[in-house]
TORPA-565470 format. One record per residue: residue in three letters; y, x, z of N, C-alpha, C, O in turn. Coordinates in steps of 0.001 Angstrom, whole numbers, plus 500000, padded with zeros to 6 digits. Example, Ala and Ser with C-alpha at 12.3 -4.5 7.8 and 13.67 -1.06 7.14 Angstrom:
% TORPA-565470
ALA494310513190507800495500512300507800496700513200507800496681514236508465SER497750512850507080498940513670507140500030512900507870501138513409508039
% end
This chain:
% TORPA-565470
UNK309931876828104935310159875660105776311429874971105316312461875629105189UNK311395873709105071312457873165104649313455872425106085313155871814107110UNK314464872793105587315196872314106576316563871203105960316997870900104848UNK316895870848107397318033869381106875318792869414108268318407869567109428UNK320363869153107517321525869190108738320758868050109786319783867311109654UNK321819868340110988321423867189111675322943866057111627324069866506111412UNK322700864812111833323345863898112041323785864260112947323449865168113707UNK325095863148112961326369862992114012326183861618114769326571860571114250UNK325495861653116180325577860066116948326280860595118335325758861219119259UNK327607860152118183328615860517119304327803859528120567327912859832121755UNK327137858537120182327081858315121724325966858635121808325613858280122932UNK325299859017121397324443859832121991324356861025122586323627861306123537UNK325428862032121779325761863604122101326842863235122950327265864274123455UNK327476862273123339328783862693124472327862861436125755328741861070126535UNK326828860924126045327113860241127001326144860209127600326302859867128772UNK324485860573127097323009859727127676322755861345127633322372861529128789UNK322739862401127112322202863619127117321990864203128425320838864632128496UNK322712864404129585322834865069130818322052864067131275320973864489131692UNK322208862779131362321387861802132390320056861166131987319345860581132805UNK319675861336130387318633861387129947317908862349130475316933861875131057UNK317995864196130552317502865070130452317236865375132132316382866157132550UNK317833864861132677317656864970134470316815864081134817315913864410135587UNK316908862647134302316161861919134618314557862087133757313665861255133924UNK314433863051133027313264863009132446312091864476133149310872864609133253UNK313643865577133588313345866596134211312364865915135654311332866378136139UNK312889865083135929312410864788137772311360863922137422310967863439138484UNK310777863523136596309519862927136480308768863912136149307817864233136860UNK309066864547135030307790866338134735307967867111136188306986867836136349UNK308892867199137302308862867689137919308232867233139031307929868221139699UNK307918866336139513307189865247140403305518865434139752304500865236140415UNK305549865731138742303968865291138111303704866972138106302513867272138186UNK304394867789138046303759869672137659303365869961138889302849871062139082UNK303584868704140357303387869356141980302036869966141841301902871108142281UNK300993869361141281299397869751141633299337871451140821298993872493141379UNK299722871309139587299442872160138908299917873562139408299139874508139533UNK301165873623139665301775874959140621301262875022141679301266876133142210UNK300695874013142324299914874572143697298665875022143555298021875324144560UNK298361875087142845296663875477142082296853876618142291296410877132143318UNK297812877578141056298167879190141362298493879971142562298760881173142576UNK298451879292143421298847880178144800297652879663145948297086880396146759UNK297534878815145842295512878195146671294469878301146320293488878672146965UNK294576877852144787293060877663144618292060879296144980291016879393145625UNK292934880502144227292237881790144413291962881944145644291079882772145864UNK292576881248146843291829881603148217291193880520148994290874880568150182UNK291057879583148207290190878098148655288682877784147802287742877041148082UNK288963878844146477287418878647145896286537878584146486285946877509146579UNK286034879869147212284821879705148052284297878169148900283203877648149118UNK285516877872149165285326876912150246285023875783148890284001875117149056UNK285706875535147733285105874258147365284352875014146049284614874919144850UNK283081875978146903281949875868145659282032876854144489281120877047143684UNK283337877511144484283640878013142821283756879191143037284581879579143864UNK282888880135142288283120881429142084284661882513141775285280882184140763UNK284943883089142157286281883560141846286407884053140744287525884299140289UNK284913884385139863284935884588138047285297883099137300285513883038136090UNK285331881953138159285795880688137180286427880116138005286253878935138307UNK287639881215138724289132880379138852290053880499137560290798879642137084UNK289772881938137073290629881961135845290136880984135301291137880272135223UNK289249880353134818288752879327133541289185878361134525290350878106134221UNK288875877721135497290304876510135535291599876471135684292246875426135743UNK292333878267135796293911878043135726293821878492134156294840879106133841UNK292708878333132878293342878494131746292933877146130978293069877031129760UNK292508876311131664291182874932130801292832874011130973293034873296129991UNK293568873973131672294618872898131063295249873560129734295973873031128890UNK294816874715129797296226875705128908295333875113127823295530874063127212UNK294387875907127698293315875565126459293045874110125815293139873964124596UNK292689872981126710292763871949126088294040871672125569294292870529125187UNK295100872806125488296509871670125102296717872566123630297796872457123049UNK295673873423123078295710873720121551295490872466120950296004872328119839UNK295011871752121296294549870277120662295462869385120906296019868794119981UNK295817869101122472296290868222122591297769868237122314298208867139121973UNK298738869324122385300096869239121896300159868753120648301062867973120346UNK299076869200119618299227868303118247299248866367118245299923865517117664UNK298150866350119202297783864831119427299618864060119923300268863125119457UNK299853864983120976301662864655121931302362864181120876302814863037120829UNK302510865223119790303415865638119024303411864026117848304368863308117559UNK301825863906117373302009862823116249302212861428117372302986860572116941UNK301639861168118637302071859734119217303432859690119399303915858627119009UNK304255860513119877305584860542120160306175860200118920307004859306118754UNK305605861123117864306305860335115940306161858903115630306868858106115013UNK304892858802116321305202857373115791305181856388116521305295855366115846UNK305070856154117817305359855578118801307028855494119389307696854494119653UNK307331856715119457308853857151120199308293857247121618307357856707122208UNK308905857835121826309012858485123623308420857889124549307468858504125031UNK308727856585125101308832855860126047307303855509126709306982855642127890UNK306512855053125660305357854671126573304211855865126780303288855714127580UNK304402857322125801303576858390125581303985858860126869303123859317127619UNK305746858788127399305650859777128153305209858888129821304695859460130782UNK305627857250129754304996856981130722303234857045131113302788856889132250UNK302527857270130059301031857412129847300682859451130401299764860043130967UNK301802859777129905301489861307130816301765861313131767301059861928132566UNK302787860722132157302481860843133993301847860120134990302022860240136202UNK300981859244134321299919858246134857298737859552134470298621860258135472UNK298214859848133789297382861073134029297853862309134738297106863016135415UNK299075862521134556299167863532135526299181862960137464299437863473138553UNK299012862457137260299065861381139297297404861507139053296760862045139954UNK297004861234138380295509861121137897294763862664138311293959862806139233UNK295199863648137481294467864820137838295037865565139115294423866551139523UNK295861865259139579296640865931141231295582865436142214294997866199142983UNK295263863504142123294151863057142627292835863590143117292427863769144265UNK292120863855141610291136865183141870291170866029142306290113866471142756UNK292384866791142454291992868114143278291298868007144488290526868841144962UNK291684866727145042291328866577146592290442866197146689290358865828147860UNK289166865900145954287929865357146173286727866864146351285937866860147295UNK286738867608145718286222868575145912284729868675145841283930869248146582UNK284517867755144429283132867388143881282491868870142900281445868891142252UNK283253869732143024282585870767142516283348871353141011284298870832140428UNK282572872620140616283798872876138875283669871844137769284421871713136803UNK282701871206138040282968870546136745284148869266136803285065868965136039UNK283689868723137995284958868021138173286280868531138098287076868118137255UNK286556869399138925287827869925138929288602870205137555289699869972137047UNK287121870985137181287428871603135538287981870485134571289013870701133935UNK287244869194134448288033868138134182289326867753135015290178867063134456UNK289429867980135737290948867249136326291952868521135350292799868095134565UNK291810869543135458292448870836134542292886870193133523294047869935133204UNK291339869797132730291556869535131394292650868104130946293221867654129952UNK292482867811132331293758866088132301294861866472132347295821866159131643UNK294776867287133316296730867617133309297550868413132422298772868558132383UNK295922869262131188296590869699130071296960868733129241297977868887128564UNK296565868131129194296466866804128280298313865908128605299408865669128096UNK297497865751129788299408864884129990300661865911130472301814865567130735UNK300219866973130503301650868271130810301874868060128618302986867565128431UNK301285868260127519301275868408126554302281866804125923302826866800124819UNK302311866037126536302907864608126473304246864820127271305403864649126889UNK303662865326128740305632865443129500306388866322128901307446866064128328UNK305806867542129025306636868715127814306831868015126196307372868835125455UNK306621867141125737307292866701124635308381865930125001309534866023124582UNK308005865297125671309135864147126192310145864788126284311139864359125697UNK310254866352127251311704867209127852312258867469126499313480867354126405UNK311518867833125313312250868869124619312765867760123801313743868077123124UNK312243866167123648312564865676122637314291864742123505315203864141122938UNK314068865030124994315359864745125613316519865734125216317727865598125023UNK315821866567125186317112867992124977317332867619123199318512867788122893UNK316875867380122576317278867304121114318635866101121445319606866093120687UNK318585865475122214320234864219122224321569864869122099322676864470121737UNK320965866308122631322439866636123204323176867611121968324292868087122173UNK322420867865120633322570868655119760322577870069119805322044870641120756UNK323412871047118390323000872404118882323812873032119489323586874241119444UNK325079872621120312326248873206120781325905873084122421326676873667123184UNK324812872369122965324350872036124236322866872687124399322255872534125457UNK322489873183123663320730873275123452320220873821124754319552873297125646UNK320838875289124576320504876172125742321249875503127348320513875547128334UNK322564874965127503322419874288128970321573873475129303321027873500130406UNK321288872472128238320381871350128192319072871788128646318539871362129671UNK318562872658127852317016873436128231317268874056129400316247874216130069UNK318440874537129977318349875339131368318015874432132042317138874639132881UNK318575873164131915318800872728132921317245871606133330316960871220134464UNK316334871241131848315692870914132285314712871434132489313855870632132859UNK314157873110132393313125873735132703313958874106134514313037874516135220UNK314963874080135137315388874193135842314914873302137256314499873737138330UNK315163871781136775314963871059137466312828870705137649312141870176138522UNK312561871277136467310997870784136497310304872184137071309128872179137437UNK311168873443137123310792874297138123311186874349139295310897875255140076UNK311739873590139492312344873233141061310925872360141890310491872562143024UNK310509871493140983309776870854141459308396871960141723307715871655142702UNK307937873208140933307175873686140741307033874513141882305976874841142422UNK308553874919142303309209875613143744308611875126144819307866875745145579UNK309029873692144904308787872907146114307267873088146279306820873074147426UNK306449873253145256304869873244145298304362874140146323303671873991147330UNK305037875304145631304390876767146086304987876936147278304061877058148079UNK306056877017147871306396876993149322305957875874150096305480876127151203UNK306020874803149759305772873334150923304405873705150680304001874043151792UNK303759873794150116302184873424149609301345875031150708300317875174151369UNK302544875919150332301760877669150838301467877268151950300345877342152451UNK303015876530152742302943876671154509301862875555154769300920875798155524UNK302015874109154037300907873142154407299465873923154511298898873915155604UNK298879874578153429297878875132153425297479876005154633296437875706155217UNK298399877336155180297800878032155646298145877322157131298169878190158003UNK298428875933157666298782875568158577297521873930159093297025873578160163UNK297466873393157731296874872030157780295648872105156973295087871017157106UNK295024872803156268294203872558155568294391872553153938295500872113153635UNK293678872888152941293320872000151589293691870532151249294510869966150526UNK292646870162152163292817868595152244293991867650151807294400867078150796UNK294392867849153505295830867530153405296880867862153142297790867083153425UNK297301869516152306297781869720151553298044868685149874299060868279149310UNK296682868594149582296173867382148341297020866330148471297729865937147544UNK296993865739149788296596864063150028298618864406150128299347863429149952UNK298999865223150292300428864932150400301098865540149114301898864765148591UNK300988866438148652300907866564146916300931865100146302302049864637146078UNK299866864353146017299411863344145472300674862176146000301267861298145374UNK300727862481146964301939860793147350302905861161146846303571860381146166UNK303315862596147045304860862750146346304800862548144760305654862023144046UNK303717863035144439303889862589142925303762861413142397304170861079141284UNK302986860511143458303290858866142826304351858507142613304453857379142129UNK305701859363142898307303858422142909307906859015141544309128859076141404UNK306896859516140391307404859629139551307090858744138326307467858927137169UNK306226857621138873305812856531137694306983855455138041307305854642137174UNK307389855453138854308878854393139114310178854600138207310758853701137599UNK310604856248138234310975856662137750310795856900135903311784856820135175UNK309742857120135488309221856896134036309235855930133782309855855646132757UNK308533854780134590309099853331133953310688852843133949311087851784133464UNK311409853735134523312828853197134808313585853511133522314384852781132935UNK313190854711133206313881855003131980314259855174130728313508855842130017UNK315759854511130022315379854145129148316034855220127875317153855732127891UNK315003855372126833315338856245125664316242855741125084316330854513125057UNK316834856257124685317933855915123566317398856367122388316437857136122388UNK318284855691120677317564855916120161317838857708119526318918858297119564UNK316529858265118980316949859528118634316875860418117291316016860849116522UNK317691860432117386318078860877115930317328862301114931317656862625113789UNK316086863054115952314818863385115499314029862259114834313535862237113707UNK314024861198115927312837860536115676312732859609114195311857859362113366UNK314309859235114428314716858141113044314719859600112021313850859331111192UNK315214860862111713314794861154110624313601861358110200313170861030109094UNK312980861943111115311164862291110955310684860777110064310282860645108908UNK310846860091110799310423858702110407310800858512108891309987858360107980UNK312152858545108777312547858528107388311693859704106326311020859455105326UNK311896860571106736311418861514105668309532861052105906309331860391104887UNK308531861075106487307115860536106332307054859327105890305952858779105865UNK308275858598105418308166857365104716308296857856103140307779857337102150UNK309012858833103208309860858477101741308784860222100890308730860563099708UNK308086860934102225307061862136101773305642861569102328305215862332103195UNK304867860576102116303693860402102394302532861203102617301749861269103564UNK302625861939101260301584863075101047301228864086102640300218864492103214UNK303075864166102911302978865182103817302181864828105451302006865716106286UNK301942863978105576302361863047106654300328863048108087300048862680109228UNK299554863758106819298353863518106955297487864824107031296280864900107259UNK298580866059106732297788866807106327297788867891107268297831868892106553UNK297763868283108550297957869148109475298424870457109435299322871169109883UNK296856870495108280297181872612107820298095872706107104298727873724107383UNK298546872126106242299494872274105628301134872154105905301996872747105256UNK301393871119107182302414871478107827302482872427108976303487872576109672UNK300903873314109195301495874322110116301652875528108716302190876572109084UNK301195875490106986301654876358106353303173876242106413303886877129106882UNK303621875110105917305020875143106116305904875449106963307027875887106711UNK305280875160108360306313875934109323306088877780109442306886878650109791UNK304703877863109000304234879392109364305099880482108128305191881706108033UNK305744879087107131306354880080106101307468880810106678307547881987106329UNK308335880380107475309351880866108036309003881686108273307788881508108362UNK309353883209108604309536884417109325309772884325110225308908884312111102UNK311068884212110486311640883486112064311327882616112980311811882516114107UNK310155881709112274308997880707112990308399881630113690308464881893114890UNK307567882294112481306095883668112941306132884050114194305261884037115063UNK308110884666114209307983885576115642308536884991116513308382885547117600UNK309298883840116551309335883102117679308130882969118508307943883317119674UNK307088882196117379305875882039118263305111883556118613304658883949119688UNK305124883756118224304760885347118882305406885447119994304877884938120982UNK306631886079120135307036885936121222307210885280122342307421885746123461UNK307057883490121805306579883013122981305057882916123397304797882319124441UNK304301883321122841303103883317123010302876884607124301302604884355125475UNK303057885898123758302862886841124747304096886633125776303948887108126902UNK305192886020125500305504886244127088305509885267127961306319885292128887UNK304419884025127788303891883789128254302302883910128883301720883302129782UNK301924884947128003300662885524128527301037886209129894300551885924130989UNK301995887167129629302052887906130887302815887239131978302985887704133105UNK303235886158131549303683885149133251302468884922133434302265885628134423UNK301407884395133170300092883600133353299336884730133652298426884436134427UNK299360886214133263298471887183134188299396887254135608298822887477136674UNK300414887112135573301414887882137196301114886439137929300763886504139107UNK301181885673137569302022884466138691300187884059138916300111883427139969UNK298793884221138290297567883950138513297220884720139634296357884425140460UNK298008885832139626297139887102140040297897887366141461297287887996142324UNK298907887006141656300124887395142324299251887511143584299083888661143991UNK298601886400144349298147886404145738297112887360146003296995887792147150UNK295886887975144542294949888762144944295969890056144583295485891173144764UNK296906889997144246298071891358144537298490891635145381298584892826145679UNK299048890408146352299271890705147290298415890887148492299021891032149554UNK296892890910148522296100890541148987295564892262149337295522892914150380UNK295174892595147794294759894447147604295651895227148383295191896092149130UNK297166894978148279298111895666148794298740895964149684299130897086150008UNK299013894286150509300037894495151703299050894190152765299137894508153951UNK297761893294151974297082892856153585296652893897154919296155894985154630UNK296820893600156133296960894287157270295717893977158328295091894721159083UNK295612892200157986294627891623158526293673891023158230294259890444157316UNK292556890569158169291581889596157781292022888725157124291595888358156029UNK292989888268157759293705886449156943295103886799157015295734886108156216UNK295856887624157676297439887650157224297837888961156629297175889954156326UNK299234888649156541299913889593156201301254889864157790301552889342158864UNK301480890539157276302761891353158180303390889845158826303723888785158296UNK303361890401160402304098889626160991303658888024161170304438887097161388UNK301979887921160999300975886809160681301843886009160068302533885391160879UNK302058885798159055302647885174158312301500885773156914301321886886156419UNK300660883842156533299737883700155347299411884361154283300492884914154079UNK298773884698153503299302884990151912299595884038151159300583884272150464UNK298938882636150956299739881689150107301316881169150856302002880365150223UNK301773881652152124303319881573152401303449882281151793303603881672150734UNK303584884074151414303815884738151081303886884525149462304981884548148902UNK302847884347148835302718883727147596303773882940146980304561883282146099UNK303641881646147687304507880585147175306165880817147548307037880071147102UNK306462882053148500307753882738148438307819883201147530308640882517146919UNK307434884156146765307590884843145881307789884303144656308583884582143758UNK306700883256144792306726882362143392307636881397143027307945881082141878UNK308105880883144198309016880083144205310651880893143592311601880303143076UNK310547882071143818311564882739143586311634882852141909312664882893141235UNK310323882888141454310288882294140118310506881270139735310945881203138587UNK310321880112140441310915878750139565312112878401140100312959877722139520UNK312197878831141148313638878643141942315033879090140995316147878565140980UNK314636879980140411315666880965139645315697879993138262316582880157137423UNK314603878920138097315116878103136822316295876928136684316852876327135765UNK316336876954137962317371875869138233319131876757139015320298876367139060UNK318540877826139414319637878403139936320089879513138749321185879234138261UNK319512880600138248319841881393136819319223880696135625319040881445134665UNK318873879482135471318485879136134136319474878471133559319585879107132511UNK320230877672133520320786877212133143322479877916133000323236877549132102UNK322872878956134041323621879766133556323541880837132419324539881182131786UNK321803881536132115321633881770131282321060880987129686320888881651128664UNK320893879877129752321281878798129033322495878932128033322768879116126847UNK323098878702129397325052878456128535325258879900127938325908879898126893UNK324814881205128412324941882303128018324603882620126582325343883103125725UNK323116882188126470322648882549125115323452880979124064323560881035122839UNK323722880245124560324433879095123627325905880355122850326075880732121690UNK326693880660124136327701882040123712327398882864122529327836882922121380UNK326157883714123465325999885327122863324984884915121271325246885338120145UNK323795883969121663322880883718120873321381884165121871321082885048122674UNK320845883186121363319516883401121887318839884623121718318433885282122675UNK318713884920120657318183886326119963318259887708121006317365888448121415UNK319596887701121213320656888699122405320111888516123312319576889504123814UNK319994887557123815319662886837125387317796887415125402317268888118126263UNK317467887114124766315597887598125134315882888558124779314747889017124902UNK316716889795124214315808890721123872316321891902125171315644892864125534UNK317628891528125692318017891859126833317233891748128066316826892718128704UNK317046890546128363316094890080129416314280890375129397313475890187130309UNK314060890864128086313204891410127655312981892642128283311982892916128947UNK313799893275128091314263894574128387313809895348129670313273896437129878UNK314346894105130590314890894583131932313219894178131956312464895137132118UNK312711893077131834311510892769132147310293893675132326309491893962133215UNK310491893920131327309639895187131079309575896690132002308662897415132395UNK311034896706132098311008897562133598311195897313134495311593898313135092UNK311164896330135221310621895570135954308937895303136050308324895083137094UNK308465895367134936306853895061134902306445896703135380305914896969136458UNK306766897577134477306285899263134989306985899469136253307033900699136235UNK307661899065137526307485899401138990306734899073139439306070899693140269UNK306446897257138810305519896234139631304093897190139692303296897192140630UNK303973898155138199302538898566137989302505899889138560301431900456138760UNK303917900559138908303637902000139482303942902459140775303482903510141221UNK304997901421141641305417901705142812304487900956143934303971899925143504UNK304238901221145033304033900405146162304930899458147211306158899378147202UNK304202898903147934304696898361149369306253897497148653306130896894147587UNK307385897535149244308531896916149308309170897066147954309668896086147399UNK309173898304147386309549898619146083309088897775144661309638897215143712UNK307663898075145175306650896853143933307191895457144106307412894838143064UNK307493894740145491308038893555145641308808893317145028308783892393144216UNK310240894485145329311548893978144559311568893499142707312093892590142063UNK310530894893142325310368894652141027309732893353140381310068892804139331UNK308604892955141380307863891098141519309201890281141580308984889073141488UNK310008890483141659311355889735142408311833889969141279311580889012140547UNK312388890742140765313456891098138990312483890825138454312891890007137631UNK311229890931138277310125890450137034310645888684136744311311888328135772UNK309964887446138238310098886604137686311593885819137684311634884593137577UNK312895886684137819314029886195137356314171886467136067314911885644135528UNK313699887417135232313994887538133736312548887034132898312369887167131687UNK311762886540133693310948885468133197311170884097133195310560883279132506UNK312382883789134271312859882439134026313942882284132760314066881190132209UNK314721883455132332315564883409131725314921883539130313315314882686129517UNK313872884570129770313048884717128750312694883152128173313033882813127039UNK311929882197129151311341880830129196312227879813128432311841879084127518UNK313754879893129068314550878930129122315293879653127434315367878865126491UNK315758881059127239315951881368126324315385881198124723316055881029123704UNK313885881306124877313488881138123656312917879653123404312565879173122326UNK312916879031124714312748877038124356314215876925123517314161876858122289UNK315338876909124103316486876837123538316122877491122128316131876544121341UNK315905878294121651316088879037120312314886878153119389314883878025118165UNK313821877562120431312776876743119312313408875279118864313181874566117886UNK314492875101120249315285874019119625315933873802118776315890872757118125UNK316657874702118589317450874919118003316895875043116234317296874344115303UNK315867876161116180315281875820115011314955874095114419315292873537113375UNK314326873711115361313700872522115294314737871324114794314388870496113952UNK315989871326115381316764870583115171316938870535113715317176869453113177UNK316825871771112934317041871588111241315698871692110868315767872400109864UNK314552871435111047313600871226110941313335870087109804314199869210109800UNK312471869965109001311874868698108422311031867846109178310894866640108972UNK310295868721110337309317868406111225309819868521112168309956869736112304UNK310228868027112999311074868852114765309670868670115393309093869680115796UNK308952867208115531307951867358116429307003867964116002306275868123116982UNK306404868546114888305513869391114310306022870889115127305391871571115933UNK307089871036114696307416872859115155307736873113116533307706874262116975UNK308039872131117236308107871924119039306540872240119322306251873035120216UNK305611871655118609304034871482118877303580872846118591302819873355119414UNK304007873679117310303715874494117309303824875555118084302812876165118430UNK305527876080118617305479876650119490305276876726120844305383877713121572UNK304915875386121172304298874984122567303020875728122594302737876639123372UNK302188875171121535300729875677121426300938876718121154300081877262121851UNK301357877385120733301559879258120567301617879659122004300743880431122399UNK302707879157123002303022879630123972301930879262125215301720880046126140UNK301212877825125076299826877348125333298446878500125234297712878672126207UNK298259879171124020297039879831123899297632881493124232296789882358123993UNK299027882010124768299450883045125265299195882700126814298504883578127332UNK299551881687127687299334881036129142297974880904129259297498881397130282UNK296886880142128163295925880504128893295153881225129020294376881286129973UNK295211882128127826294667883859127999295098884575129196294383885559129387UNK295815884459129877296237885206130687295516885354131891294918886382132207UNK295594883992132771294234883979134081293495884188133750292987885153134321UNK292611883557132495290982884164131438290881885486131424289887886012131925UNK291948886291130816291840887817130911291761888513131967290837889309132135UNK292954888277133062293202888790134179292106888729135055291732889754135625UNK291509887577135243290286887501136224288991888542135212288097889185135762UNK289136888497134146287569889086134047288021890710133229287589891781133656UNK288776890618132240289302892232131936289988893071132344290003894285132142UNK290986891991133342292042892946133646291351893885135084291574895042135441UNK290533892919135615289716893201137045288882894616136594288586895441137459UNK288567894801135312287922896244134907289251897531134318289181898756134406UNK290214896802133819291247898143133511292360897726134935293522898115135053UNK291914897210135502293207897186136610294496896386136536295239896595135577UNK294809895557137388296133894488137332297201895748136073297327895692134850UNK297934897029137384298558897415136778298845897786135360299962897584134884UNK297808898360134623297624898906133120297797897863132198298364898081131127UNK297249896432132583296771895098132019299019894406132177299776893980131305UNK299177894588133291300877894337133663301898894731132374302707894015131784UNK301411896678132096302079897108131600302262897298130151303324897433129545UNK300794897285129590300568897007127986300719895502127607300717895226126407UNK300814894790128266301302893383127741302951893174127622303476892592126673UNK303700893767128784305003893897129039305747894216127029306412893656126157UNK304975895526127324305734896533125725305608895434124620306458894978123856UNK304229895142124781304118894269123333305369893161123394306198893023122496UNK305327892300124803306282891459124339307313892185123735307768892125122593UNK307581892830124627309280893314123943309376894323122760310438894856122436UNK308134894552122114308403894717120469308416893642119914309260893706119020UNK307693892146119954307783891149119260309012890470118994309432890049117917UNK309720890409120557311072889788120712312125890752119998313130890303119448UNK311805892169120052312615892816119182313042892467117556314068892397116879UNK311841892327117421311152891822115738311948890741115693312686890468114746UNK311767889802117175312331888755116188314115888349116295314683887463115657UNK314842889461117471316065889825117120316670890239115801317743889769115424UNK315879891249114995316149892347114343316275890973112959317130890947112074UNK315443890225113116315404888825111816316624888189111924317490887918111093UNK316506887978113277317923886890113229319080887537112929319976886944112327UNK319213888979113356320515889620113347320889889414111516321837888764111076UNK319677890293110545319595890203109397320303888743108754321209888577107938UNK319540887894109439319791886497108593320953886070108811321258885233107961UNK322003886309109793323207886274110145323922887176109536325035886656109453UNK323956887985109162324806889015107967325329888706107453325900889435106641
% end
């Protein structure tokens, strides 16, 4: 993989970076409302609209899946367009597929609304990372805390406002109020303005002055796949995002096997999607409250350090979730998705960071998106139909290890290459 320093644009790195990256955070975060509320409802609203509980996983993995395709598609409009109107066009589809949920015309519909919001989540997630490239490589990791922080905040608000609406008001109107809040993020996308970016003007330069390269797909994922340190990045983000996408799919029929007491509640009649979207929320909640401190951390220690630590703990954290019961299993659900927020925010930062000396930045952003894309949507796919035959727990715990040999692997490179 060939790589090239990056340029010096002081006003760009001292002035638009923080208020670029917030203001781009709260539009992906306004538009992800439908999608996080899916994982904590839909598994206990299927019946009611029609859908078998063997093809909830296939619509919490059909956004993941359509975005093997479509992050490539993100990746070349943003090259040659620039930012501004790709990313206002994703959040006009994403208001678009939140819409659908609430009609409740059956899977195929729905299954298409999935396949929309993979489509324009694959456009907003370019937009964030190509905001975080302003701020250079001495900001990468606050920058990325802060905007997987703020667009899990929004993901927060889903799963708690959305749990209590649900087990209080209905589906319905759960939808119909989802959907309004997310209209106030096309005001916002049209408001804002890119500056210019100094990815975009080199990319540009170099597919002017390398034509050949410019057309040929497989051949710039050979070039990025030459790296080593590419390989296991995406590896690693691939599986550890598989196993967020088996826990956070599965979380409510976990809590469902385990703590339920009653027909429809849990302890103290209090819901399972309250319960759910507590828990879960404690996962995205922690991106805005420990992400961005662990951000600035791995900017310190190094990214490398930072996942393979948080790796670590994860992992034991994943073997209580799979061996203890009742309150104990909770806590460990509780340390699981805090060192899954930090894992997330850690190795985006480290793809940035690559990317920034990149020949391709938006090629190798695409790549490891889609790596981390076809790890997310294996996960509900598996969990609902294999894991349901070897058991949540076993399925928890052999995915756990693997990550954290991969992330090892790909410590053990970086340490080397730093020598």
């Amino acid at each position: 993989m060939h790589l090239a320093s990056s340029p010096t644009d002081t006003s760009t790195t001292t002035r638009t970076p923080l208020r670029l990256v917030t203001s781009t955070s709260l539009v992906i975060a306004l538009c992800i409302l439908g999608d996080s509320l899916m994982y904590s409802i839909l598994p206990l609203e299927a019946a009611n609209l029609g859908i078998g509980l063997s093809l909830v996983g296939v619509l919490l993995s059909a956004n993941r899946l359509i975005r093997l395709l479509s992050n490539g598609w993100a990746s070349s409009i943003y090259e040659r367009f620039g930012p501004r109107l790709p990313f206002i066009g994703a959040a006009v589809l994403g208001l678009i597929s939140t819409i659908l949920y609430g009609f409740g015309w059956g899977f195929a519909i729905f299954l298409g609304a999935r396949m929309l919001w993979g489509v324009a989540w694959s456009g907003l997630r370019q937009g964030g990372y190509q905001a975080v490239w302003h701020g250079g490589q001495s900001t990468k990791g606050r920058l990325t805390g802060l905007l997987w922080g703020i667009v899990r905040l929004g993901s927060a608000t889903a799963v708690l406002g959305g749990g209590v609406f649900y087990d209080h008001y209905g589906y319905r109107v759960t939808i119909t109020v989802v959907a309004t809040v997310t209209a106030l993020a096309l005001p916002v996308a049209f408001w804002l303005r890119w500056p210019a970016s100094f990815a975009h003007q080199r990319t540009s330069a170099k597919a002017t002055a390398q034509p050949k390269r410019s057309g040929i797909p497989w051949q710039v994922w050979q070039e990025l796949l030459s790296a080593r340190v590419v390989r296991q990045l995406l590896g690693a983000g691939s599986i550890q995002l598989y196993l967020s996408g088996v826990i956070v799919s599965t979380t409510s029929i976990y809590l469902a096997e385990r703590l339920q007491v009653g027909e429809n509640t849990l302890l103290f009649g209090v819901g399972i999607a309250t319960i759910t979207g507590l828990l879960q929320g404690v996962r995205w909640l922690s991106d805005i409250t420990v992400g961005p401190a662990i951000g600035r951390l791995s900017d310190h220690f190094g990214q490398a350090h930072m996942a393979l630590i948080l790796s670590t703990i994860a992992t034991v954290a994943v073997g209580g979730l799979a061996t203890l019961t009742d309150g104990y299993a909770l806590l460990c659900l509780f340390l699981y998705f805090l060192c899954d927020s930090g894992i997330n925010v850690t190795l985006s930062a480290a793809a940035s960071g690559v990317a920034m000396h990149a020949s391709r930045p938006h090629h190798l952003i695409s790549a490891y998106t889609t790596a981390g894309d076809l790890g997310s949507a294996l996960g509900p796919l598996l969990a609902f139909s294999i894991g349901r035959y070897l058991g949540l727990p076993l399925t928890y715990l052999a995915t756990a290890l693997l990550g954290l040999l991969v992330v090892f692997c790909y410590h053990q490179t970086q340490r080397t290459s730093h020598k």
